[in-house]
N, C-alpha and C positions, 0 to 999 in steps of 0.2 A: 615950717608947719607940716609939711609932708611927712618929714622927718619922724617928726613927733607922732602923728598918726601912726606910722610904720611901725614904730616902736611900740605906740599904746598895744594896737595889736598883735604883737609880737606877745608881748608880755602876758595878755589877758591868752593868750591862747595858752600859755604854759602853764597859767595858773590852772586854768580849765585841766589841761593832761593829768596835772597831778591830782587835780579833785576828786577826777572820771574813773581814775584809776583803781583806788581802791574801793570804789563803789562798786564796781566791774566786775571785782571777784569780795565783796560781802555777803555771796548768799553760799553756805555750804552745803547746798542739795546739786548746786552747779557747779561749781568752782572751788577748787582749793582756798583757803582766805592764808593770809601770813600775818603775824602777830603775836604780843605775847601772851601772858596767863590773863585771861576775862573771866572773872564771876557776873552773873546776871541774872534778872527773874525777868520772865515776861520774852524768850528769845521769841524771834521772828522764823527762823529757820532750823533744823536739825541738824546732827552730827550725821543719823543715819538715813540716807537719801531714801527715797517714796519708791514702792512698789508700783510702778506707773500702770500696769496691765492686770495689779491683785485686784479681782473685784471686790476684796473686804479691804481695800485701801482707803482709808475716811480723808475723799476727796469728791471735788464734784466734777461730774461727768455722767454720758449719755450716750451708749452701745444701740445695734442693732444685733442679735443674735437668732441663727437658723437654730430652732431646739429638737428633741426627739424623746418621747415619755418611752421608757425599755419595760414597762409592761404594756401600754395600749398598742406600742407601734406606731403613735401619730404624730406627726410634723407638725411644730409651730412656728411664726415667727414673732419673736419677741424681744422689746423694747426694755431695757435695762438700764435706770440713772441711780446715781449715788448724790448725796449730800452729804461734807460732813470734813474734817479737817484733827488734825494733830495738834492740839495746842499746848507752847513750850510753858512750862512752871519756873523752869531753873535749871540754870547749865554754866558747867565750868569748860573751860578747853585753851586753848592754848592753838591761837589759829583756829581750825577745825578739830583739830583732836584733841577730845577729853569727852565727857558724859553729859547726858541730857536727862531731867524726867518731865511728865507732864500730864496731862491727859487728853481722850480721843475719843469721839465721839460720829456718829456716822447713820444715814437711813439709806435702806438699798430697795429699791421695788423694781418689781421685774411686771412689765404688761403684756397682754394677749394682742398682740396687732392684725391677728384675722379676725379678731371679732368686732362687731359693728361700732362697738363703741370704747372700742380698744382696752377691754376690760382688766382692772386690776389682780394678778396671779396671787401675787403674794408682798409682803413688806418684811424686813429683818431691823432689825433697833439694834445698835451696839452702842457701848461706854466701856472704856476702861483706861488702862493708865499703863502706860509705856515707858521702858528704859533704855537708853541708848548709850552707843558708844565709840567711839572709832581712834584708832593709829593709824595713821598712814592709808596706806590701801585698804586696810582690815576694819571693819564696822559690821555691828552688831545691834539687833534691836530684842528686848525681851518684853512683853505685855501680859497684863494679865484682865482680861475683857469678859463681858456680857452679851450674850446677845437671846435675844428674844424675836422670833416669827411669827406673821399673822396674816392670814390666808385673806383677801380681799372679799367682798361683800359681793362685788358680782360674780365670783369665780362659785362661790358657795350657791347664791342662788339659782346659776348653770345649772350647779349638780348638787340637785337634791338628795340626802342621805347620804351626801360625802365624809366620811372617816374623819374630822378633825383632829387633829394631834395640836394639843400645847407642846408647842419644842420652844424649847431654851435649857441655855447651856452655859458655866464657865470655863472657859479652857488660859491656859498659859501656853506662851507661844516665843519660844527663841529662833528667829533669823541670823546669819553667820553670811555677810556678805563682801567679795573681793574685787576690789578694782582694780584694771590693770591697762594702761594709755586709755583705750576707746569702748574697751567692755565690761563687761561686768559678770560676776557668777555669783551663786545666792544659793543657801542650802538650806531647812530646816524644819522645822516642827511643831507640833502641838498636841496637847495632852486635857482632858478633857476632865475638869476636878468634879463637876456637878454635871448631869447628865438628865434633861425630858425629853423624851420619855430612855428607860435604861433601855433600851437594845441600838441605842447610837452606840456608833465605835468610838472608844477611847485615843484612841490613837490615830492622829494625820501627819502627814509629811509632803513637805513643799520643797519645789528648785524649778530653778528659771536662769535667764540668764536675757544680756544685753548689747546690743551692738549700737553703736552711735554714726551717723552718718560723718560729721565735725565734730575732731577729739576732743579741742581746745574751747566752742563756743560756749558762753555762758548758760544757755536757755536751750538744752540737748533736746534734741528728736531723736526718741530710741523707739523701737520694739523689743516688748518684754515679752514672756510668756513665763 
């Protein structure tokens, strides 16, 4: 009878390793995945992993940030969340490498936390549609987005006579980013096709990079910038 116990458990444990297993490495925003050619609609995860520290990265999350206006000269501190996610359409790959499209969608407000009632500064609205890619180390994202700003009700009623500007804008946006054991490096840009009001700059440019405490674990802790 022992015997058999011994066994049962023996058994059910190795079934378990191999179950565990490649559930372990199924997300490729963490983990390398192994396998062959996959078509699918509806993926869970992307080719090209998350700008964890981009604040226009359509994810949720909730900063604290010291600000400084460079014409008043005044200090605030202010409260910064996002809403908002990547969602996959269709993606072929082969393991992790091959291409993604889908679309993305995201809300960012930033509040006034010295004011008494912690008033809302501003909101931004994005949507668009993102395409991805990745070899090996080498993954690339291109999007081509909207986004639309809108100045909060109590920040207006502060200051009376305030300047309002309708800003909204489209821009295209290629990321070019490389993986190597525990870090990461990211270069890239955006270009600005439709422009409110025209005296925005046409042209931005982005780079960051990442270091990972644990090279190997599924569920990285990085700092990006």
């Amino acid at each position: 009878m022992c015997a058999l116990l011994v066994l049962a458990v023996v058994t059910a444990g190795r079934v378990y390793a191999q179950e565990a297993k490649p559930e372990a490495q199924s997300d490729c925003r963490y983990e390398p995945r192994e396998g062959g050619t996959n078509s699918s609609a509806f993926p869970t995860d992307d080719v090209f992993r998350p700008l964890i520290a981009d604040p226009k990265q359509p994810q949720f999350f909730a900063s604290w940030q010291a600000a400084r206006a460079r014409t008043e000269r005044t200090h605030a501190n202010v409260g910064s969340v996002g809403f908002g996610e990547n969602f996959g359409f269709y993606t072929s790959r082969e393991g992790c490498n091959g291409w993604q499209v889908g679309v993305l969608a995201g809300v960012f407000s930033q509040f006034n936390l010295d004011a008494p009632s912690s008033d809302l500064i501003n909101t931004d609205f994005v949507v668009g549609v993102p395409v991805s890619w990745r070899s090996g180390a080498w993954s690339t994202r291109v999007r081509l987005y909207h986004q639309s700003s809108h100045l909060g009700d109590e920040f207006l009623l502060g200051r009376p006579g305030f300047p309002r500007v309708n800003l909204s804008f489209e821009e295209v946006e290629a990321i070019l980013s490389y993986d190597y054991r525990w870090a990461r490096l990211y270069a890239g840009g955006g270009y600005l096709m439709h422009r409110e009001p025209a005296s925005l700059d046409r042209n931005r440019v982005q780079w960051g990079g990442a270091s990972c405490a644990v090279p190997r674990c599924r569920r990285r802790s990085c700092a990006r910038s």
